[in-house]
C-alpha positions in Angstrom: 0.0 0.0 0.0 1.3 3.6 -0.9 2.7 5.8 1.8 1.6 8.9 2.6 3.6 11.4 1.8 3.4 15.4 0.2 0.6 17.9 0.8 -1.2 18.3 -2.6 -4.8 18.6 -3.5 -6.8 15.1 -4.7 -7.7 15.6 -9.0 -9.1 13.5 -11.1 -6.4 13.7 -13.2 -3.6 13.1 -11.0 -5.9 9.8 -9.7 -6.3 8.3 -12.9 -7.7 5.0 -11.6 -5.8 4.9 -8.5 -8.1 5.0 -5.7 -8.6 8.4 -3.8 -7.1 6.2 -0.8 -7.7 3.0 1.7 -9.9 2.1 4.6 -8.2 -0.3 6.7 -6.5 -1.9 3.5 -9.7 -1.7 1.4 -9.8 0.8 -1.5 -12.0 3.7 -2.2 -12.1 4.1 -6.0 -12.0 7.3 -7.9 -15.3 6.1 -9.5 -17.0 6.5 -6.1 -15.3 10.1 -5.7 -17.2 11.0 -8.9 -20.7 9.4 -7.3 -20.0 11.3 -4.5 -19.5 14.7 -6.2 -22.8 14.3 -8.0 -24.9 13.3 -5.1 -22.7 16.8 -3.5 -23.8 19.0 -6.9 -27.6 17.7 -6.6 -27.8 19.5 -2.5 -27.8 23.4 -2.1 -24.5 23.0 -1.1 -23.5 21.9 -4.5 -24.6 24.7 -5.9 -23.1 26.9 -3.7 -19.5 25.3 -4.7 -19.9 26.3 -8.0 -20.7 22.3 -9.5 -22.2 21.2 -12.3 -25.1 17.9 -12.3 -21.9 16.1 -12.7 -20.1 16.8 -10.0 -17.3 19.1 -11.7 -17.1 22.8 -12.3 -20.0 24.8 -13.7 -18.8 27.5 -16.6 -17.2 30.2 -15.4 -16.5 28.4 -12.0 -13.4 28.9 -10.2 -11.2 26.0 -11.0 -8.7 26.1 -7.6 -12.8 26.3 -5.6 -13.0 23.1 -7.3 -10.4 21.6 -7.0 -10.2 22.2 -3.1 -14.2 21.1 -2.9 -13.4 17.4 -4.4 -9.9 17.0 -1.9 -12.7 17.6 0.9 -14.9 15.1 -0.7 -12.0 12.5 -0.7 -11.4 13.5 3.1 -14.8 13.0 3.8 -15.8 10.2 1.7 -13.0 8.2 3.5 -14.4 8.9 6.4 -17.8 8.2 5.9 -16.3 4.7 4.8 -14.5 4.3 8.3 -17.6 5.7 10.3 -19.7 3.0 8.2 -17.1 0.2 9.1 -16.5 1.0 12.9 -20.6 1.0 13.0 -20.8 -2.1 11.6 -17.7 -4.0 13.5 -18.9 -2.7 17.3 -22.7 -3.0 16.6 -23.7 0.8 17.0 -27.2 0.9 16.2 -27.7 4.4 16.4 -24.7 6.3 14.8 -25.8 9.5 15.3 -25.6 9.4 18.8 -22.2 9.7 20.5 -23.8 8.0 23.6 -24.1 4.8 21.5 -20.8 4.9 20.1 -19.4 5.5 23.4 -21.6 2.9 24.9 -20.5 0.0 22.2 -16.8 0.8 22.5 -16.8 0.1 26.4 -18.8 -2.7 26.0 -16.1 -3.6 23.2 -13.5 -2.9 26.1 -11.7 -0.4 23.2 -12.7 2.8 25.6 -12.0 3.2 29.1 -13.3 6.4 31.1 -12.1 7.4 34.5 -14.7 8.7 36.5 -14.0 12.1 38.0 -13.3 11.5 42.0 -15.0 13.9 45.2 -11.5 16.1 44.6 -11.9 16.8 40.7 -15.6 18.0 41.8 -14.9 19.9 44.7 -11.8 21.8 42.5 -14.7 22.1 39.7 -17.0 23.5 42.1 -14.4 25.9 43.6 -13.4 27.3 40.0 -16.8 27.7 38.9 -18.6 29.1 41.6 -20.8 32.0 39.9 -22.2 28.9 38.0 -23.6 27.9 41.2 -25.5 30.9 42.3 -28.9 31.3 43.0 -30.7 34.6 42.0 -33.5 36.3 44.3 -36.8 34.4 42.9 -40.3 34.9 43.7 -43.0 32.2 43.3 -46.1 34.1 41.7 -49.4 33.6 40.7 -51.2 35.7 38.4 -54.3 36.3 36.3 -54.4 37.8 32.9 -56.9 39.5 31.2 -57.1 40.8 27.6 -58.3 45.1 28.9 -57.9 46.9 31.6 -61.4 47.3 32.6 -61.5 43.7 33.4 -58.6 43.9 34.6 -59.8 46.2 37.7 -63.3 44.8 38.0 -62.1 41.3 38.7 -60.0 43.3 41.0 -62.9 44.1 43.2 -64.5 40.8 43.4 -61.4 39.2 45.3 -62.4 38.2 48.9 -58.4 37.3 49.1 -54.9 36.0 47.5 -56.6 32.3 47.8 -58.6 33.0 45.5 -56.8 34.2 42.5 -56.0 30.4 41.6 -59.8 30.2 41.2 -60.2 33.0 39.0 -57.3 32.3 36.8 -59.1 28.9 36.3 -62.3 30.6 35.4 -60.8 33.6 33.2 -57.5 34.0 32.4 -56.3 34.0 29.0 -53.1 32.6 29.5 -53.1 29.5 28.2 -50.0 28.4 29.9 -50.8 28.4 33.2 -54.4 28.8 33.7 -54.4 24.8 34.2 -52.4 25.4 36.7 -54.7 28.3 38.4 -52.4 31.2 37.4 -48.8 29.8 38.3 -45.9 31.2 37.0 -43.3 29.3 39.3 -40.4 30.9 40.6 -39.5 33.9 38.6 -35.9 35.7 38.8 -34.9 38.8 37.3 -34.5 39.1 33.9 -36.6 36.5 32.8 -40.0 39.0 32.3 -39.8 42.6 31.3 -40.8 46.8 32.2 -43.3 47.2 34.3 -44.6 43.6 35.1 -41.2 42.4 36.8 -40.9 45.8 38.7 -44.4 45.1 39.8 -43.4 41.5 41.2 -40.2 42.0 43.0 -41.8 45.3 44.7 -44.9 43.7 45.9 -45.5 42.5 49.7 -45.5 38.9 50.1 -49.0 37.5 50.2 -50.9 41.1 48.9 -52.5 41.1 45.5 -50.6 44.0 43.1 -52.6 45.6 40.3 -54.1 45.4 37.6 -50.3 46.1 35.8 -50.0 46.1 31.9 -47.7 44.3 30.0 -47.3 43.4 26.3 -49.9 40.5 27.0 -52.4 42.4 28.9 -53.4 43.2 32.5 -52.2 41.4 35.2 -53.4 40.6 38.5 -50.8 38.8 40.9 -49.7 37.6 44.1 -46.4 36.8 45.3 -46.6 33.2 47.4 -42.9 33.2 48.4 -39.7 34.3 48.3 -36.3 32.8 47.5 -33.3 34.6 48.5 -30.3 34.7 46.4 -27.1 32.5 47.4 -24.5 30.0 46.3 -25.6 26.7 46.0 -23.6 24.2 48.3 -21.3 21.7 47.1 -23.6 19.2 48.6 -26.6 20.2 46.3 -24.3 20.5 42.9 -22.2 17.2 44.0 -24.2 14.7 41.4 -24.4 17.2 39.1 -20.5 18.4 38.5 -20.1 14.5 38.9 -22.3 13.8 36.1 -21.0 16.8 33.7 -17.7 16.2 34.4 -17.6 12.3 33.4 -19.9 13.6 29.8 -16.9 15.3 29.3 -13.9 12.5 29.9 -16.3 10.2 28.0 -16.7 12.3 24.9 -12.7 13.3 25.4 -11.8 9.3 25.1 -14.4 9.0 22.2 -12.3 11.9 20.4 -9.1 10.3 21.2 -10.4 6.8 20.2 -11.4 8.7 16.7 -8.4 10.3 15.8 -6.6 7.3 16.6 -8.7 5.1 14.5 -8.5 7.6 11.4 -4.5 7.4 11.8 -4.0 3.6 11.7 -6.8 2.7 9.0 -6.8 5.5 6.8 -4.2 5.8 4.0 -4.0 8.0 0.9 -1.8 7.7 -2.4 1.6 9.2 -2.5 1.6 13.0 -3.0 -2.0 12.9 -2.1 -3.1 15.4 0.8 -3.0 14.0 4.3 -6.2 12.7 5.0 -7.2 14.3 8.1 -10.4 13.9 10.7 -12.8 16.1 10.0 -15.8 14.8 11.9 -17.2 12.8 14.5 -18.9 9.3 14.5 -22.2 11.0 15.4 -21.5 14.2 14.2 -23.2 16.1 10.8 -20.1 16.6 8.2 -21.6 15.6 4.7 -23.7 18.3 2.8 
């Protein structure tokens, strides 16, 4: 099998019927190349490139565009190949999903992940604290109405806070949360806008506030509690920095495992460019 040697772009020409390269000793003819580039020409993409229906220049296209376009084909058409292989050989029945590929290659015993230990998390947790901080929240209830007429009348027939969850039942246009009598969970700042979220975080604990306008309509609302704002504790985001921090080593040791396998199974003709990794098992790369 050739060696891989030189940095020049993949033509048809300087193929011939050499193939574009090898897959773990099988070769990847020039004839596929072509299929490929028409399949490429038929997709937006295609057309974007500058191809004809066949898969080569269209007039007046820009011959070094070309050129480069099919050397990313033969990159990614050898790839594609591998991906297909590897799928095949560990049984990943779902090859868009990194999980499953990660999944298979342990069961495969080709990928071992160290699990982060209490220390990695606790020195996670102490370099990340802002991620870990709690803003001021208030749990609210509300009604909304489409005018403000309404708006004040229904103010009136409130005997009490208790029974806003009623009312926003009966009459509130909000179809999100009027199943749920007018609930609009814990809210922090930033998450509404103007007047409303003024309204909120000045209103008394327990005391209906307004009718107050927003970009939806009138609002009547209670606040039901109030959440201060702190750091979480290392104890509450434990399992959590635990859980993001092995995603991480597990998709790091899939990428390893990758570049790897591209390096020992992939091979190109002399004075062909290096075939390189551009993708992912899992990952979108093809047009």
């Amino acid at each position: 099998m050739p060696e891989v040697t030189g940095h020049v772009v993949v033509t048809a020409a300087q193929a011939g019927a050499e193939p574009v390269g090898w897959v773990d000793g099988v070769p990847v003819e020039t004839s596929a190349l072509d299929a490929y580039l028409v399949e490429l020409a038929r997709s937006p993409q295609g057309t974007r490139l500058g191809l004809d229906a066949t898969g080569g220049a269209a007039p007046g296209g820009d011959d070094q565009r070309t050129r480069a376009v099919r050397t990313w084909s033969a990159r990614t058409l050898l790839t594609d190949r591998l991906l297909e292989s590897e799928a095949r050989r560990l049984g990943v029945g779902r090859p868009g999903s990194p999980d499953n590929w990660i999944d298979c290659l342990q069961a495969a015993g080709e990928l071992e992940v160290l699990l982060p230990s209490e220390a990695d998390a606790y020195a996670c947790y102490q370099a990340n604290r802002y991620r870990y901080e709690l803003s001021e929240a208030r749990l609210v209830r509300h009604v909304l109405v489409a005018d403000k007429t309404s708006a004040y009348r229904l103010r009136t027939t409130l005997s009490g806070p208790s029974a806003l969850a009623e009312l926003a039942e009966e009459v509130s246009v909000d179809e999100g949360t009027r199943a749920r009598g007018g609930s609009l969970g814990w809210v922090e700042r930033g998450q509404l806008a103007g007047f409303l979220e003024q309204a909120i975080f000045d209103a008394a604990m327990g005391e209906i506030c307004g009718p107050v306008e927003s970009c939806f309509g009138w609002h009547l609302l209670v606040v039901e509690a109030v959440r201060a704002g702190r750091t979480r504790s290392f104890a509450e985001c434990r399992n959590e920095i635990i859980s993001e921090l092995a995603g991480d080593r597990r998709r790091t040791a899939w990428r390893e495992w990758w570049e790897r396998r591209v390096a020992e199974s992939i091979t190109v003709p002399a004075g062909a460019e290096q075939i390189l990794s551009r993708g992912l098992p899992g990952t979108s790369h093809r047009h």
